[in-house]
N, C-alpha and C positions, 0 to 999 in steps of 0.2 A: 517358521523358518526366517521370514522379515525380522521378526523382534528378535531372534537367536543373533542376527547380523549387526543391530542396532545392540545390540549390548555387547557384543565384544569390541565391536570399535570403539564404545564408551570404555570398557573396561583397558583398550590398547591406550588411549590417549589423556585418561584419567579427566574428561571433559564431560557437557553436556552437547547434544545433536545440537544442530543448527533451530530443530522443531521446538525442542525443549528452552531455547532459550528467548525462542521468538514468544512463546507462549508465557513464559515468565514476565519478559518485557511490557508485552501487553495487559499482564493482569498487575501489574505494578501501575503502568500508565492508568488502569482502569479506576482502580483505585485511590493513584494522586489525585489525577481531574475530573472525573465524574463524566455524569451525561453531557454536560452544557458543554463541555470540552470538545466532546466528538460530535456534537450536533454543530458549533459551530465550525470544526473544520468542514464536517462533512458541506457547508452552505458553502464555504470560501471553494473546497472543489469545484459544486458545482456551480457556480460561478466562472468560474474561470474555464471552464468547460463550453459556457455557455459564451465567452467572451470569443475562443479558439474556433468556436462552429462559426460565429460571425465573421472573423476575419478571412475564413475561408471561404465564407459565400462571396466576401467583397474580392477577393482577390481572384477565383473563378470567377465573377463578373469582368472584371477587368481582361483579363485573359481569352476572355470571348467576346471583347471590344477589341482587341488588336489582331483577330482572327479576321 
């Protein structure tokens, strides 16, 4: 019934899903940059993750020095 609904909205709008295009995307991306591509974003997230936990500790510290 799902896929009956996803194809006639394709077929009303002459498009691809929002799914279909993300997944396109992605295997384009994949195939540009390779592994070293998403290994390196993936480190700069977590970085930056790990940068966002720190300033939260400092700043909850602070916040319980004015308390």
């Amino acid at each position: 019934m799902a896929e009956d609904k996803r194809e006639s909205k394709r077929d009303e709008k002459g498009t691809m899903t929002v799914q279909e295009a993300g997944r396109k995307g992605g295997m384009k991306t994949a195939q540009t940059h390779g592994r070293d591509f998403y290994e390196a974003i993936g480190h700069k997230g977590g970085q930056k993750v790990k940068e966002l936990i720190e300033e939260g500790k400092k700043a909850k510290a602070l916040h319980a020095e004015k308390q």
